[in-house]
OpenMM code with the backbone's topology and positions (N, CA, C; nanometers):
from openmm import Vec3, app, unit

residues = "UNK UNK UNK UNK UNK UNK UNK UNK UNK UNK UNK UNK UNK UNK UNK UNK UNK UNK UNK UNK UNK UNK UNK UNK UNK UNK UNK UNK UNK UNK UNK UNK UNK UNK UNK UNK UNK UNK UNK UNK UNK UNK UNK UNK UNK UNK UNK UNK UNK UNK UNK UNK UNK UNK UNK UNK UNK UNK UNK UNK UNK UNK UNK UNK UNK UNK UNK UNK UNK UNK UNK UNK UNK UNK UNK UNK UNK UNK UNK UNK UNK UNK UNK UNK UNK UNK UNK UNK UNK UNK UNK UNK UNK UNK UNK UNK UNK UNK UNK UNK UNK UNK UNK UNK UNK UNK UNK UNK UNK UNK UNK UNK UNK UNK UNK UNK UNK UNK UNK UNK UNK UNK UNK UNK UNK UNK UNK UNK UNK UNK UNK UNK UNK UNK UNK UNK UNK UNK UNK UNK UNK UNK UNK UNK UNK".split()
positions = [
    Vec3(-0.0704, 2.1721, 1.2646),
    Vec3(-0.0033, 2.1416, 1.1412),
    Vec3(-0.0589, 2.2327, 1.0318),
    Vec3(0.0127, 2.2824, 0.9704),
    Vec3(0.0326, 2.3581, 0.8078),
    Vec3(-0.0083, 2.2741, 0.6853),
    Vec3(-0.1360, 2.3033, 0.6436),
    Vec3(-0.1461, 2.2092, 0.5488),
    Vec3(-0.2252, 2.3113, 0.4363),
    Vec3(-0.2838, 2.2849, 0.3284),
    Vec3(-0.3041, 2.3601, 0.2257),
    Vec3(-0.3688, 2.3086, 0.0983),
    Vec3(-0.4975, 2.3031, 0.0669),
    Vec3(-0.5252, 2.2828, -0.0526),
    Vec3(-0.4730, 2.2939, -0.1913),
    Vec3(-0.4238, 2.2348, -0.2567),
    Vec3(-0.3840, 2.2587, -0.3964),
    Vec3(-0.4578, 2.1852, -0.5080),
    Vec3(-0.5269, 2.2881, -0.6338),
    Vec3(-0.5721, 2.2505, -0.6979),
    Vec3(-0.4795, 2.2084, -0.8247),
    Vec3(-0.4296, 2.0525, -0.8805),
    Vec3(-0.3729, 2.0453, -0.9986),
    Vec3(-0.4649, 2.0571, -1.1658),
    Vec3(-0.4441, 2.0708, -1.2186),
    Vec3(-0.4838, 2.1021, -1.3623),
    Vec3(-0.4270, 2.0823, -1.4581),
    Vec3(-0.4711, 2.0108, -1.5381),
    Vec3(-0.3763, 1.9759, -1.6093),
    Vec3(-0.3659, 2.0690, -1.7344),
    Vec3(-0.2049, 2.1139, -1.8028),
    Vec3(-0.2066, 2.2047, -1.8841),
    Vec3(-0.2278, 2.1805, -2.0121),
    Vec3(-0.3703, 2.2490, -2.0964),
    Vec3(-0.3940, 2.2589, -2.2013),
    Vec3(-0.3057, 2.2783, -2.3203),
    Vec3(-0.1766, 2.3222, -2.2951),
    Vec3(-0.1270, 2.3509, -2.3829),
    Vec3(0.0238, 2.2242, -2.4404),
    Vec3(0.0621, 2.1970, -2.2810),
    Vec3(0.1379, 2.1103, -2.2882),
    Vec3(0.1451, 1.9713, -2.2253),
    Vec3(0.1289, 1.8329, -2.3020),
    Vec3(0.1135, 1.7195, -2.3015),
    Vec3(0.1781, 1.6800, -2.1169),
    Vec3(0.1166, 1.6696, -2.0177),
    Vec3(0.1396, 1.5374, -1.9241),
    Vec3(0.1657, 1.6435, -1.7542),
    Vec3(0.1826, 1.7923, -1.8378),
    Vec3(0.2108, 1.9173, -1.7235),
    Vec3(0.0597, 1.9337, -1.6874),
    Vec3(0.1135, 1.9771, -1.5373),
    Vec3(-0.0009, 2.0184, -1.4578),
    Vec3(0.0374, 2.1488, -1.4233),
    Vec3(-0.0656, 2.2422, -1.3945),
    Vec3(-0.0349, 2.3519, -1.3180),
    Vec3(-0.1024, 2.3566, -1.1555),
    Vec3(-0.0468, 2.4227, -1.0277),
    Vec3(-0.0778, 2.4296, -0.9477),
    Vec3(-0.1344, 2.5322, -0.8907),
    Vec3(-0.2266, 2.5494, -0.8505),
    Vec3(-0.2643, 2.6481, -0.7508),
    Vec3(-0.3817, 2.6833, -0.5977),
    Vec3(-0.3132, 2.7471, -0.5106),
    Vec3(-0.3779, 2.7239, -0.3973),
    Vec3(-0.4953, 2.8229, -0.3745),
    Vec3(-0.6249, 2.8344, -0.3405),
    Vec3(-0.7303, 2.8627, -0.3226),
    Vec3(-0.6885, 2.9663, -0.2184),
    Vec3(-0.6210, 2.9424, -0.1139),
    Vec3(-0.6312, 2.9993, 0.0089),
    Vec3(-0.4943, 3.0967, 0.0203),
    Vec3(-0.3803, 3.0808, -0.0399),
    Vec3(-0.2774, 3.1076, -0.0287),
    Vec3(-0.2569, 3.2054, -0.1944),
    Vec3(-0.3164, 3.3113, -0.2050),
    Vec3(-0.2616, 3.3992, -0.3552),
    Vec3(-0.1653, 3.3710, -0.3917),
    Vec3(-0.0984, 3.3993, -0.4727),
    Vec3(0.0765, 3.4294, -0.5707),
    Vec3(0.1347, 3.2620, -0.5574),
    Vec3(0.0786, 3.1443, -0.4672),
    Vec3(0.1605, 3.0313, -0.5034),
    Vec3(0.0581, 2.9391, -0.5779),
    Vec3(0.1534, 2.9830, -0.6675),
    Vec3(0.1128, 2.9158, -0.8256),
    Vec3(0.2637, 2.8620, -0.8982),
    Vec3(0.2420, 2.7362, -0.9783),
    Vec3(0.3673, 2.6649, -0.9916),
    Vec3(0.3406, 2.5545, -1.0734),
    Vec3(0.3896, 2.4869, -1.1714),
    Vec3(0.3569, 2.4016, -1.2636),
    Vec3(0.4654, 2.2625, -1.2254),
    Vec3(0.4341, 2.1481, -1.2740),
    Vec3(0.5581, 2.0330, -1.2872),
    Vec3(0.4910, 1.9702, -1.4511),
    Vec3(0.5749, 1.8984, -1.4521),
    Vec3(0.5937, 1.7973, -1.5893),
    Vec3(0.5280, 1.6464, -1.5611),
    Vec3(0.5124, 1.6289, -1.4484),
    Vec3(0.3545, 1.4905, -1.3713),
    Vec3(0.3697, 1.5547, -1.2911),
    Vec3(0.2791, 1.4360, -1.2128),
    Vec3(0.2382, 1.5057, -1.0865),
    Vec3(0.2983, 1.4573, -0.9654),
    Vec3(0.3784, 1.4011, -0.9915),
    Vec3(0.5020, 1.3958, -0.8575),
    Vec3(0.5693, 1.4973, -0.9264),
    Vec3(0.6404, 1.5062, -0.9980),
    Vec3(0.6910, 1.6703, -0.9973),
    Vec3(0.5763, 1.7945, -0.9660),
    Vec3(0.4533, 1.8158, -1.0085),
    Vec3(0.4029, 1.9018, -0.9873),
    Vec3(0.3801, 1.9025, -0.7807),
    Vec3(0.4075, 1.7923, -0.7453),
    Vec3(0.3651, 1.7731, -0.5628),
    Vec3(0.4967, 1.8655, -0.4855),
    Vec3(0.6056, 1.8192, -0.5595),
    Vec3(0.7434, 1.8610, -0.5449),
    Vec3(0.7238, 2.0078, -0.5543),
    Vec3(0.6962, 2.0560, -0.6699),
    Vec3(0.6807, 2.1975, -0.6974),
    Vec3(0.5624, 2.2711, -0.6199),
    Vec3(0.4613, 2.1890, -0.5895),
    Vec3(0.3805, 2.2733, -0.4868),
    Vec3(0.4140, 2.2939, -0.3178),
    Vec3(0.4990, 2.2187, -0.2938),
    Vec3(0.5333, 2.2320, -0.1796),
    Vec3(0.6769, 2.3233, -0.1434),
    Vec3(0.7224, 2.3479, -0.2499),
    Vec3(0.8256, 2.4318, -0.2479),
    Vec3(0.7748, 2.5748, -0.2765),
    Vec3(0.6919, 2.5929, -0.3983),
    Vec3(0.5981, 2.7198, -0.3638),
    Vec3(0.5074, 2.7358, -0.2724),
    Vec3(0.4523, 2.6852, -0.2160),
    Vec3(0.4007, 2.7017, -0.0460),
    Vec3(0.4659, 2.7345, 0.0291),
    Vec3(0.5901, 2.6835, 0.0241),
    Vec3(0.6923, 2.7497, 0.1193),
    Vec3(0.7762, 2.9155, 0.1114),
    Vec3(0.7653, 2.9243, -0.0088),
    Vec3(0.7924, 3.0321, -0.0578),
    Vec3(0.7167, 3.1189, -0.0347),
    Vec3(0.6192, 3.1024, -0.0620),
    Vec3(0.5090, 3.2194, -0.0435),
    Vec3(0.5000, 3.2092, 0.1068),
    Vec3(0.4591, 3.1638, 0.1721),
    Vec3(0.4700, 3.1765, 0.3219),
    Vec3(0.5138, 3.1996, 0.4053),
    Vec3(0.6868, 3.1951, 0.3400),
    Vec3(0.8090, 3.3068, 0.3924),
    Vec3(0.7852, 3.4474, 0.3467),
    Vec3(0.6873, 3.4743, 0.2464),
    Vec3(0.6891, 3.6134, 0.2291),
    Vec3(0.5966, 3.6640, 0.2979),
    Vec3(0.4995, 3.5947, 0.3818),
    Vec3(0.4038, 3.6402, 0.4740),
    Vec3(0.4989, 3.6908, 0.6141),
    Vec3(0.6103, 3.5751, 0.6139),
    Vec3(0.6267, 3.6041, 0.7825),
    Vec3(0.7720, 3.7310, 0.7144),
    Vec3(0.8026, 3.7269, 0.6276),
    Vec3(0.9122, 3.8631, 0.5790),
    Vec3(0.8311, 4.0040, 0.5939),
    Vec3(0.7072, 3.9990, 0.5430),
    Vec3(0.5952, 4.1219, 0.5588),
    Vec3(0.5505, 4.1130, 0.6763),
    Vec3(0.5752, 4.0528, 0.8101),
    Vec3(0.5030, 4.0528, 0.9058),
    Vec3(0.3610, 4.0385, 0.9397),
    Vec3(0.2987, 3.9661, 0.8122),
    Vec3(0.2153, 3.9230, 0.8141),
    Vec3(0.1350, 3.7843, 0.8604),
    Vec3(-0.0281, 3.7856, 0.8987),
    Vec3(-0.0757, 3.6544, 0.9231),
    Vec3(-0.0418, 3.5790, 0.8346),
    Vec3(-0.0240, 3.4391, 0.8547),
    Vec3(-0.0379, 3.3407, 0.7804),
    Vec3(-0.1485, 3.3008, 0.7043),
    Vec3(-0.1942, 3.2817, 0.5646),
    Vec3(-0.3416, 3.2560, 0.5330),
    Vec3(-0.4121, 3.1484, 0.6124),
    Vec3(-0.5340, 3.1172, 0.6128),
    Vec3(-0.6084, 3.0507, 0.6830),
    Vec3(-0.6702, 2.9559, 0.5604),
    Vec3(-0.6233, 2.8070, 0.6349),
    Vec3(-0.6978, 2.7100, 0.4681),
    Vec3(-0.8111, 2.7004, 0.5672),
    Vec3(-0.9155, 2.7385, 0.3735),
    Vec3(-1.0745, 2.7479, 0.4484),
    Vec3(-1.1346, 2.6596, 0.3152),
    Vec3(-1.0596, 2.6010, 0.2219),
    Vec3(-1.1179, 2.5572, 0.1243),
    Vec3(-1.0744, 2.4117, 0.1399),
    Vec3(-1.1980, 2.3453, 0.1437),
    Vec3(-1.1516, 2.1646, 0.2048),
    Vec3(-1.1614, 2.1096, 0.1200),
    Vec3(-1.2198, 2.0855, -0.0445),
    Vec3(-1.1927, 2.0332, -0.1347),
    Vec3(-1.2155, 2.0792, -0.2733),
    Vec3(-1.1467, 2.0156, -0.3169),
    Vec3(-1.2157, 2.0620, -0.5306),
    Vec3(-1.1302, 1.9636, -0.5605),
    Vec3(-1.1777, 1.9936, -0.7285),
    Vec3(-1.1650, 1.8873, -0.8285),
    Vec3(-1.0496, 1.8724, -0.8665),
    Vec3(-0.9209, 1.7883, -0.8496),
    Vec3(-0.8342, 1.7915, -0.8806),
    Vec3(-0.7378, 1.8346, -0.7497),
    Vec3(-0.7813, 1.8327, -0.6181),
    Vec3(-0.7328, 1.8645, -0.5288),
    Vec3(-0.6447, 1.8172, -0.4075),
    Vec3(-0.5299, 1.8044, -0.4172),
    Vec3(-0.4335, 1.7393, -0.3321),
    Vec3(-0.3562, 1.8368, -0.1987),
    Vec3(-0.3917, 1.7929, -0.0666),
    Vec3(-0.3447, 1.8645, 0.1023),
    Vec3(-0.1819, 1.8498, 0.0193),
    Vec3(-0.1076, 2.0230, 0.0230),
    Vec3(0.0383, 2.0120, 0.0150),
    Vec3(0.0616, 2.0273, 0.1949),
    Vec3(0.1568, 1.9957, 0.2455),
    Vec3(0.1958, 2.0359, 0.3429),
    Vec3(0.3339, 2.0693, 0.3492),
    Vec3(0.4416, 2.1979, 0.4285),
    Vec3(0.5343, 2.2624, 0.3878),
    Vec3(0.5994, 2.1311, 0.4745),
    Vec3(0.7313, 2.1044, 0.4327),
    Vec3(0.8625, 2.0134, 0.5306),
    Vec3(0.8073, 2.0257, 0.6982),
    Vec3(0.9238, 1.9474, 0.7756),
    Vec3(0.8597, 1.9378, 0.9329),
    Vec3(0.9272, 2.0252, 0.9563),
    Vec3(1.0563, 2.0634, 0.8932),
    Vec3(1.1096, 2.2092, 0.9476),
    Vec3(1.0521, 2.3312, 0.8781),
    Vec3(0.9784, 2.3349, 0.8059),
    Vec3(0.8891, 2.4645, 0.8015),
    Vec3(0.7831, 2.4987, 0.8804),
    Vec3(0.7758, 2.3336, 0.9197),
    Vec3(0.6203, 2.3422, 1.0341),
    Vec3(0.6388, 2.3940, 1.1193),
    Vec3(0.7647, 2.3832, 1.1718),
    Vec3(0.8132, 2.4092, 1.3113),
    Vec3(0.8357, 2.5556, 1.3108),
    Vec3(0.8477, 2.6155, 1.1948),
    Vec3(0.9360, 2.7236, 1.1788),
    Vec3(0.8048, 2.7964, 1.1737),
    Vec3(0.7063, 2.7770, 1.1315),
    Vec3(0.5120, 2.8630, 1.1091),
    Vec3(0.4799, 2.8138, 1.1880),
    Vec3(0.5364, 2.7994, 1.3002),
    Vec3(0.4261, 2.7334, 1.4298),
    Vec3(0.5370, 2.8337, 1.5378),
    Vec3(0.6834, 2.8685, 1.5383),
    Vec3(0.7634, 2.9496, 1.6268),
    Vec3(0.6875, 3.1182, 1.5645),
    Vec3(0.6466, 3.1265, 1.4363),
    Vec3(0.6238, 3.2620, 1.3896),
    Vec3(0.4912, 3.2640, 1.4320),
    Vec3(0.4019, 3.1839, 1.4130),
    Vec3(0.2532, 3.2080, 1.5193),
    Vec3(0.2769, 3.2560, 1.6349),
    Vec3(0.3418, 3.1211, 1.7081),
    Vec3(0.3441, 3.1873, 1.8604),
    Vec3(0.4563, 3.3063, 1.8986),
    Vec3(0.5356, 3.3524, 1.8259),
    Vec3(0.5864, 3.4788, 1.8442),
    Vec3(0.5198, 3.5767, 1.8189),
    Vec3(0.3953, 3.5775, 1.7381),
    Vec3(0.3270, 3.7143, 1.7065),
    Vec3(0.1908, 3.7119, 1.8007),
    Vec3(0.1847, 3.5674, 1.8513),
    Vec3(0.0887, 3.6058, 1.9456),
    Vec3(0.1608, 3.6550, 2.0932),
    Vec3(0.2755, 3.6398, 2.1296),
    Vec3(0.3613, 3.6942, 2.2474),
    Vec3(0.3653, 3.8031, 2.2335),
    Vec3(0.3500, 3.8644, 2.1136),
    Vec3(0.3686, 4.0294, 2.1212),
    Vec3(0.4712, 4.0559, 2.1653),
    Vec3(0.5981, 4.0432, 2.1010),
    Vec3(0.7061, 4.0632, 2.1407),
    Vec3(0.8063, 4.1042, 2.0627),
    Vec3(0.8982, 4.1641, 2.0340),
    Vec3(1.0084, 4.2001, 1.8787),
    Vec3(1.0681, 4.1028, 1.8852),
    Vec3(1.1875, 4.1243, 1.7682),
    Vec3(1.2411, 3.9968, 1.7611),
    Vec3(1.3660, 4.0334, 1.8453),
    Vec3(1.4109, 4.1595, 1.8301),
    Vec3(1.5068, 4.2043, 1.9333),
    Vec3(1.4727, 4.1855, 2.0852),
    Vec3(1.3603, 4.1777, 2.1234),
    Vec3(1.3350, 4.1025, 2.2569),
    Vec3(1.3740, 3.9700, 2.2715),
    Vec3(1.2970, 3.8982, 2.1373),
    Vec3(1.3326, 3.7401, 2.1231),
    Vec3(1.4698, 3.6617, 2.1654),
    Vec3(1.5324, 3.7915, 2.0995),
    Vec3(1.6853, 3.7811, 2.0657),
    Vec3(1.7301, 3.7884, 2.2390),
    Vec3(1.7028, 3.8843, 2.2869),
    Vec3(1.7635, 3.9022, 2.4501),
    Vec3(1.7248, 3.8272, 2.5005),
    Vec3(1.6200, 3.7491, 2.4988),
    Vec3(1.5894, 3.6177, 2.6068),
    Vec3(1.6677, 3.5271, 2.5806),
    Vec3(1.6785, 3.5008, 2.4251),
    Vec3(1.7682, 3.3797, 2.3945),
    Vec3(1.9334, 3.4311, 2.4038),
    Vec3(1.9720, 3.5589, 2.4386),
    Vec3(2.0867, 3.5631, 2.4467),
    Vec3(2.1580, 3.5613, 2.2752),
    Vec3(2.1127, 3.6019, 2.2187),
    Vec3(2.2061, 3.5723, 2.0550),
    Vec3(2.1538, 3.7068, 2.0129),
    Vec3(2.2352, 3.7307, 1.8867),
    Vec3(2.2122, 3.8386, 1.7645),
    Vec3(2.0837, 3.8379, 1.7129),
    Vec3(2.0153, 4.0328, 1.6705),
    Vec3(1.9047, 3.9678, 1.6424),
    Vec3(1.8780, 3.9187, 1.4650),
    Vec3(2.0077, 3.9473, 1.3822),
    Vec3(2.0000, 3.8468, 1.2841),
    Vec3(2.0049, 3.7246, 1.2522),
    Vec3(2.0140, 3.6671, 1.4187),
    Vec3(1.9897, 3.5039, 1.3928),
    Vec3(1.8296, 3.4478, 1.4263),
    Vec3(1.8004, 3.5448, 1.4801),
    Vec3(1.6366, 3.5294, 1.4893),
    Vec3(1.5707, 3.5533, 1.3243),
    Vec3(1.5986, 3.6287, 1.2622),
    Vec3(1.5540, 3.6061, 1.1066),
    Vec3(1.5768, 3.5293, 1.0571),
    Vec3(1.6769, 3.4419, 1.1057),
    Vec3(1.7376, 3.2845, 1.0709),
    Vec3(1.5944, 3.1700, 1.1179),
    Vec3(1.5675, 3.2165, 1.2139),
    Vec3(1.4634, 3.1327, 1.2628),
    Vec3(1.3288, 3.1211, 1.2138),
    Vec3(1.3447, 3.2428, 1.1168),
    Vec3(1.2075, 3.2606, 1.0354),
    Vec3(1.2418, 3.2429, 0.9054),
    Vec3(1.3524, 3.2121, 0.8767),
    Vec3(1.3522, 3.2017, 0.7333),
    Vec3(1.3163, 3.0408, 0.6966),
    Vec3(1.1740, 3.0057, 0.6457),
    Vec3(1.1943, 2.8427, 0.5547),
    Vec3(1.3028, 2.8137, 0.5090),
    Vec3(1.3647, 2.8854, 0.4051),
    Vec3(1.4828, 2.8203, 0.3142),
    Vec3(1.5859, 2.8184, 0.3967),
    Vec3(1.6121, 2.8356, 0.5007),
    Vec3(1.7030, 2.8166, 0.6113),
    Vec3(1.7426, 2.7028, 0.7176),
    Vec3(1.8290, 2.6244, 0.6859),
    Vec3(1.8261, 2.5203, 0.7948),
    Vec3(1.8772, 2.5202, 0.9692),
    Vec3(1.7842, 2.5705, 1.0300),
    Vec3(1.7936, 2.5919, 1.1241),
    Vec3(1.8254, 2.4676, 1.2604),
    Vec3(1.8721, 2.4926, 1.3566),
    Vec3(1.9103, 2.3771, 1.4567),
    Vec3(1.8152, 2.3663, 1.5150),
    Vec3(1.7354, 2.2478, 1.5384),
    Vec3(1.5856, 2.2147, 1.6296),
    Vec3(1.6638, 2.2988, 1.7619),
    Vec3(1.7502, 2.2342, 1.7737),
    Vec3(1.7891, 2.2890, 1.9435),
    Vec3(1.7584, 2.4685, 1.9279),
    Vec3(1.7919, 2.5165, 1.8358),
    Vec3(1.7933, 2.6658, 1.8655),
    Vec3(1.6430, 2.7185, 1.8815),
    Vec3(1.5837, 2.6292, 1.7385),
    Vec3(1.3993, 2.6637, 1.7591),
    Vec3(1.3266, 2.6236, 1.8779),
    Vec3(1.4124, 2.4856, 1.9546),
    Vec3(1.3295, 2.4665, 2.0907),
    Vec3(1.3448, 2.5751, 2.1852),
    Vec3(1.4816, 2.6683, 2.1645),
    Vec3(1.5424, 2.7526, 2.2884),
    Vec3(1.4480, 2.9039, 2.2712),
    Vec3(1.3908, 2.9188, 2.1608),
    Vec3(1.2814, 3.0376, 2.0781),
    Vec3(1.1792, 2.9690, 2.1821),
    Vec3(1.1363, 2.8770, 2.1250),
    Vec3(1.0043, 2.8716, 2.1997),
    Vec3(1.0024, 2.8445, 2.3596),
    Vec3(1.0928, 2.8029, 2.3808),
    Vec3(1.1522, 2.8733, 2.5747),
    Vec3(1.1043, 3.0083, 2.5884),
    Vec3(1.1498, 3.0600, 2.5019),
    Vec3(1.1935, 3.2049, 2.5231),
    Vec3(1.0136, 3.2693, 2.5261),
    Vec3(0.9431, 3.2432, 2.4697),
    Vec3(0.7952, 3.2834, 2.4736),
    Vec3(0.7399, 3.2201, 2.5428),
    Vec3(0.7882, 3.1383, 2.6239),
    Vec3(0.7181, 3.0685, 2.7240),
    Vec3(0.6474, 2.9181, 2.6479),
    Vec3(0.6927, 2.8757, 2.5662),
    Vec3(0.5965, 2.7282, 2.5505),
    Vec3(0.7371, 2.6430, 2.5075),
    Vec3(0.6927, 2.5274, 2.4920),
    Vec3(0.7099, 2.4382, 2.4366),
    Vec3(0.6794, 2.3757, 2.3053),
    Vec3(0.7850, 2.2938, 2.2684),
    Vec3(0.8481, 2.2720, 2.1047),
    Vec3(0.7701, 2.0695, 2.1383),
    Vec3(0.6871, 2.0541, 2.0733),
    Vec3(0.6541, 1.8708, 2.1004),
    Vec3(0.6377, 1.8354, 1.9451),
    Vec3(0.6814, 1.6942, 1.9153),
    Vec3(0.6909, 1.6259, 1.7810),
    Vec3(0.6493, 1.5141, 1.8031),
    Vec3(0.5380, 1.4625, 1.6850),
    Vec3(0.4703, 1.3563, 1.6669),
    Vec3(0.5093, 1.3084, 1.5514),
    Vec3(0.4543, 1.1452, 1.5861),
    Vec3(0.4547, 1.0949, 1.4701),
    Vec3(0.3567, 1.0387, 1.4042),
    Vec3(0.2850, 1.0468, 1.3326),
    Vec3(0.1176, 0.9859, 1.2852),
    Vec3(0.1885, 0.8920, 1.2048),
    Vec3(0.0529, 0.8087, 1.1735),
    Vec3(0.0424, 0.7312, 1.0231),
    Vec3(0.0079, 0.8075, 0.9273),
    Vec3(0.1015, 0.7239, 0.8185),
    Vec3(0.0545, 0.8144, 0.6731),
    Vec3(-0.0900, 0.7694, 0.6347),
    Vec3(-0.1025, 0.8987, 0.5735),
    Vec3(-0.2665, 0.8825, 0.5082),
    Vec3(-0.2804, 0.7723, 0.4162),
] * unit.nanometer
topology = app.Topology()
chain = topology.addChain("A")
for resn in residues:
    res = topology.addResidue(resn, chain)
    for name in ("N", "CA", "C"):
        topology.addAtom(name, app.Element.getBySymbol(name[0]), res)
């Protein structure tokens, strides 16, 4: 699971706003008006920024910072989880996406579909990806914290 430190703060300048920002993750930074809006807004900039890791073909950051003052775990949607957990194990397969694409039989602009967060993708298609690299797609359900 994808999870992420966020430090809230509250803004000096304006009455009841917080600003957000993640320790581990640069550029997602994001403010709300409380802090259920500011939770809202951090988890949507987490997601954002983390699509621009897997757009650059880049690692995913690594949360290495376990607490501070003012500090609340964002975690991205279950379909983003799923979606940074198909882009892990595709870059550890060492494989293109135009390969991806020929195992699964489809276009390879629907495989950028599969990496895009802001994209609502069909579980069935992300389970048929992770066929395709050889593993398996499994979903839990915990208790809330």
């Amino acid at each position: 699971m994808y999870r992420y430190l966020a430090l809230f703060d509250p803004c000096p300048d304006i009455s009841g706003w917080y600003s957000v920002t993640f320790p581990d993750v640069p550029g997602a930074i994001t403010h709300g008006e409380n802090i259920t809006n500011a939770r809202e807004m951090a988890t949507d900039a987490l997601e954002v920024i983390l699509g621009r890791y897997i757009t650059k073909g880049e690692d995913l950051p690594v949360a290495r910072t376990k607490r501070g003052k003012g500090g609340h775990w964002i975690e991205p949607s279950a379909l983003a989880q799923i979606k940074l957990a198909l882009y892990v194990e595709f870059r550890r397969a060492r494989i293109s996406k135009t390969e991806l694409a020929r195992r699964m039989g489809i276009a390879k602009q629907q495989i950028d579909r599969l990496f895009d967060l802001q994209h609502s993708s069909r579980v069935e298609r992300l389970e048929g990806a992770f066929r395709a690299i050889g593993k398996t797609l499994t979903i839990s359900v915990e208790d809330a914290a």
